[in-house]
C-alpha positions as CSV (number, residue, x, y, z in Angstrom):
1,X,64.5,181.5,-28.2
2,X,64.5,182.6,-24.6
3,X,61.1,184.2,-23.6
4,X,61.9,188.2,-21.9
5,X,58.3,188.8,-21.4
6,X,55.2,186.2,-20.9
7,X,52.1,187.0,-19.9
8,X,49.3,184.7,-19.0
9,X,45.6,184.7,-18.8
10,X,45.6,188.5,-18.5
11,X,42.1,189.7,-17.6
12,X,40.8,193.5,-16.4
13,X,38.0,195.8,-16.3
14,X,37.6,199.0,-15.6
15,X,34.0,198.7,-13.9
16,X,32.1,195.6,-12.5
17,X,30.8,193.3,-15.4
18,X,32.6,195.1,-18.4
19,X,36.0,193.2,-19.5
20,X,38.7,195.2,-21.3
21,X,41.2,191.9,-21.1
22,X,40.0,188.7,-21.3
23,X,42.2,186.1,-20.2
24,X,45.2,187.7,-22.8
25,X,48.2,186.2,-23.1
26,X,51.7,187.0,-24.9
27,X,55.4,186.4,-25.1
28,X,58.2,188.3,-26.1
29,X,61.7,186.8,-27.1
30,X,64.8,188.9,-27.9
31,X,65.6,190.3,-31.0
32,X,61.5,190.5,-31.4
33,X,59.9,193.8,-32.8
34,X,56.2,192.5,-31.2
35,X,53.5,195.5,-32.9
36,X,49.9,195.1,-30.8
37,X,47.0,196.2,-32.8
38,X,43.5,196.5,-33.0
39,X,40.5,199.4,-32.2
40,X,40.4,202.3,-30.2
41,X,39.5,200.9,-26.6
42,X,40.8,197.6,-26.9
43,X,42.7,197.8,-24.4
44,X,46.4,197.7,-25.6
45,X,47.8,200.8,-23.8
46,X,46.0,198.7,-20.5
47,X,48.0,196.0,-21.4
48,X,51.3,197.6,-21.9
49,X,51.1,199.4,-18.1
50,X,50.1,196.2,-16.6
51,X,53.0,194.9,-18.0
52,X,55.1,197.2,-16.2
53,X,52.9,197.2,-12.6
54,X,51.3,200.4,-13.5
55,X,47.9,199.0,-13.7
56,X,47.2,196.1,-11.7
57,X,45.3,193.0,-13.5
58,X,42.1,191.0,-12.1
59,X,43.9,187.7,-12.9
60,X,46.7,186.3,-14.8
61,X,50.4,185.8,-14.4
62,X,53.9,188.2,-15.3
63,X,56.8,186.7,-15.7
64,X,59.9,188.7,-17.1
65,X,63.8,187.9,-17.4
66,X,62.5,184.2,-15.5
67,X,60.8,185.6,-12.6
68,X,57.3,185.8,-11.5
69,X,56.2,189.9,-11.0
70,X,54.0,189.8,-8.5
71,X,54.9,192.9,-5.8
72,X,55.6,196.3,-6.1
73,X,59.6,195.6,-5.3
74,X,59.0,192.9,-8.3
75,X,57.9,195.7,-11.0
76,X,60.2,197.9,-9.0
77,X,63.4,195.9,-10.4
78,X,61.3,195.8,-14.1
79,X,61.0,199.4,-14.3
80,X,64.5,199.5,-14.0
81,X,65.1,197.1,-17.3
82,X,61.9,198.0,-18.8
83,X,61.8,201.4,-21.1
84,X,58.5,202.9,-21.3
85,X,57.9,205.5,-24.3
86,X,54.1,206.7,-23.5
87,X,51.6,208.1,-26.3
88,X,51.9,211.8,-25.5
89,X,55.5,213.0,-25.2
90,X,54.3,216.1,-22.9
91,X,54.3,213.6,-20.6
92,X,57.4,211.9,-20.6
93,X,59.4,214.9,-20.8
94,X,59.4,217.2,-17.7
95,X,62.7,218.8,-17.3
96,X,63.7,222.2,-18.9
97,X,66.3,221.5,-20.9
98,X,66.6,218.1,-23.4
99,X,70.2,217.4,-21.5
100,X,68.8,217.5,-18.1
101,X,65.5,215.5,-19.2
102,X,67.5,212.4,-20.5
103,X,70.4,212.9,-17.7
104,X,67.3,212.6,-15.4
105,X,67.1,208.4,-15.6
106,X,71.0,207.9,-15.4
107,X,71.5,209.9,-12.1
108,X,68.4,208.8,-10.6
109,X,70.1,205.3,-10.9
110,X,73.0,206.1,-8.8
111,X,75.3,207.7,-12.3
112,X,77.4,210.7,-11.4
113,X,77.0,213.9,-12.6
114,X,79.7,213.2,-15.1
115,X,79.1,209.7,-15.9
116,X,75.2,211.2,-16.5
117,X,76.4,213.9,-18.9
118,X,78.6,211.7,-20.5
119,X,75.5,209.0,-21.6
120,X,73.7,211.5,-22.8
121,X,76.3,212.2,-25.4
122,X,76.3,209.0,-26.1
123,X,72.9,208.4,-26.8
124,X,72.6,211.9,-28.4
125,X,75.2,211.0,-31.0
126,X,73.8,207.3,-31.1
127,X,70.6,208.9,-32.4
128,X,72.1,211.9,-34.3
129,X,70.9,213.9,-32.3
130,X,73.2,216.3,-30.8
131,X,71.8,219.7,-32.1
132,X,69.4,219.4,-29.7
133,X,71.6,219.2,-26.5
134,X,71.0,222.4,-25.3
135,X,67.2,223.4,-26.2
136,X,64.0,223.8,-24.1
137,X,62.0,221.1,-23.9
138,X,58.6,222.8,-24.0
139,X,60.1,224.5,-27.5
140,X,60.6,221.6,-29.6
141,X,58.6,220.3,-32.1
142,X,55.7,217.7,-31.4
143,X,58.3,215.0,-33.6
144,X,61.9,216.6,-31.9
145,X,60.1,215.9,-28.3
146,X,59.3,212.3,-29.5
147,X,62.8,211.4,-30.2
148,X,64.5,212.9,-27.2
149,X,61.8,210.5,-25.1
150,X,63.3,207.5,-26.8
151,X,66.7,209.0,-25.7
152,X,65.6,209.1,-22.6
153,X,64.4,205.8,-22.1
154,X,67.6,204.5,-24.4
155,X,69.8,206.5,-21.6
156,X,68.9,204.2,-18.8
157,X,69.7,200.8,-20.8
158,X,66.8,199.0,-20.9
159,X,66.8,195.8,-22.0
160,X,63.2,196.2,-23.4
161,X,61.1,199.0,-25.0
162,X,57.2,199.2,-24.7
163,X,56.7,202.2,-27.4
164,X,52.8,203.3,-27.2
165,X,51.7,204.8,-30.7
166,X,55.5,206.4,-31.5
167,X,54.1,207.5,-34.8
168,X,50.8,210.1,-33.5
169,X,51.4,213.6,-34.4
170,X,54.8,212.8,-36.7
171,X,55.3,214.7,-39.9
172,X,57.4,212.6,-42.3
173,X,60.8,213.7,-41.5
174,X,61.1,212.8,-37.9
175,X,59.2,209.4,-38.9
176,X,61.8,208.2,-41.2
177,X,64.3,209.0,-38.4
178,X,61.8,207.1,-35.6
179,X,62.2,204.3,-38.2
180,X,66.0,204.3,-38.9
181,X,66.4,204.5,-34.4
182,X,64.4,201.5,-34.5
183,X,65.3,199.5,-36.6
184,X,68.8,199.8,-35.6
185,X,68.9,199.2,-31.7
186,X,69.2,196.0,-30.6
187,X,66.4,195.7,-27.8
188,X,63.0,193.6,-28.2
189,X,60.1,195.8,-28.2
190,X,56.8,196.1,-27.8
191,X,55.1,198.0,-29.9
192,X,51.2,199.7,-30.1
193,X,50.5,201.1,-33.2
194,X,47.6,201.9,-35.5
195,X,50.2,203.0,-38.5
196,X,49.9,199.8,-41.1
197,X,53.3,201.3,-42.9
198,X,54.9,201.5,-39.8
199,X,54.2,197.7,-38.8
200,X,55.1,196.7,-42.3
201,X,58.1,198.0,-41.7
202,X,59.1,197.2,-38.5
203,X,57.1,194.3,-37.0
204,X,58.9,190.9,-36.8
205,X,55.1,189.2,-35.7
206,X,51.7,191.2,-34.8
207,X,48.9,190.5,-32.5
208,X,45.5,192.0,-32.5
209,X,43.5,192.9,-29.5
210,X,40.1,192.7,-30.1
211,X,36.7,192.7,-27.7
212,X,38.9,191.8,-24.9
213,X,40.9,188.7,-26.6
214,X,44.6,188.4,-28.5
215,X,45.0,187.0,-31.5
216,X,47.7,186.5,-34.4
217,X,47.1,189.3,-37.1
218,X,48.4,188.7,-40.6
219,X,51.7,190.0,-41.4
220,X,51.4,192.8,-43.8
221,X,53.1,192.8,-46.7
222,X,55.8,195.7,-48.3
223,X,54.6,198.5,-49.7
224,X,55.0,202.1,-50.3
225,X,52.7,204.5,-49.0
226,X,53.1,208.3,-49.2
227,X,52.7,210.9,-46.1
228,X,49.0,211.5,-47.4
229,X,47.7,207.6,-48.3
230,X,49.4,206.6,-44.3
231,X,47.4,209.8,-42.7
232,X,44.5,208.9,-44.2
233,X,45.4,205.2,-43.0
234,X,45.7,206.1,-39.0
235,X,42.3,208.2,-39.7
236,X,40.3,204.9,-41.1
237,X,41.7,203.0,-38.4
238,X,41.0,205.3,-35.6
């Protein structure tokens, strides 16, 4: 398979002499659902906005879709094929309605007005999501904002989705739809997640991220879990 993401020998630190990466390295093919675990402080949220030129490393090499990112015009052009879901929805989301947030990333790509309000029908519908067209943003629910930020994100195309604990704050409703989205679009992703059930799930291979270094974690195996047993879970983990 044909490698959409590598990373090599990713290191950084937030102050002099303490080591959040350490010389980290990953790949990412297509048609891969990678999950990154690990503690609190490890470093995977780091990892994921150097990936994307947010955060730049100490040392190490990005390559993505065969070239080298190195500038800001390089992460410029992966931003563009890149979709970035952060941790806390609040902020992702910024305009006052839920069409005019997920028009947003269309028309700031050179989409007219028309071709903007028509994607977001698309995606709306593609998600089952169309009752929430016309709300405010800053009146949905912690779960109905999560799901209009993957429409965003899905409503400029990327090729790839970096998702950064999807599952925090979800009651069980809006999870099972999270899950169904997933698991039915055909991007590669990235995932961070502390949720077991949700990797057992979803993930296709996990890593761990652990004092600094990335390893191979075991691949969990299937198994129910009710809303209680997977809060408990994300509590023990935490």
């Amino acid at each position: 398979m044909s490698l959409l993401i590598e990373l090599n020998d990713i290191s950084y630190g937030y102050r002099a002499g303490h080591s959040v990466l350490d010389r980290v390295s990953l790949s990412l093919s297509a048609n891969e659902r990678l999950f990154i675990t690990g503690p609190n402080g490890a470093g995977k949220s780091t990892l994921l906005r150097i990936l994307v030129g947010l955060i730049k490393p100490l040392g190490g090499e990005i390559s993505a879709f065969g070239q080298k990112r190195v500038s800001d015009a390089d992460f410029h052009d992966l931003r563009c094929r890149v979709g970035f879901i952060v941790q806390d929805p609040d902020d992702q989301l910024f305009c006052p309605t839920v069409v005019e947030d997920i028009a947003f990333g269309p028309l700031n790509l050179g989409a007219s007005r028309e071709e903007a309000l028509a994607i977001v029908d698309d995606v709306l519908d593609q998600l089952h999501l169309k009752h929430l067209r016309e709300r405010i943003t800053h009146e949905l629910s912690g779960g109905e904002k999560r799901l209009v930020s993957v429409a965003a994100v899905l409503a400029m195309k990327p090729d790839v989705l970096l998702l950064d604990e999807p599952t925090n704050a979800l009651d069980e409703e809006n999870l099972q739809r999270l899950e169904e989205i997933l698991l039915e679009l055909p991007q590669a992703m990235i995932l961070v997640s502390h949720d077991p059930h949700f990797r057992r799930k979803l993930a296709t291979r996990t890593l761990e991220l652990r004092a600094g270094k990335m390893s191979e974690a075991k691949q969990l195996p299937a198994k129910k879990c009710t809303a209680s047993e997977r809060a408990r879970q994300q509590a023990e983990s935490v």
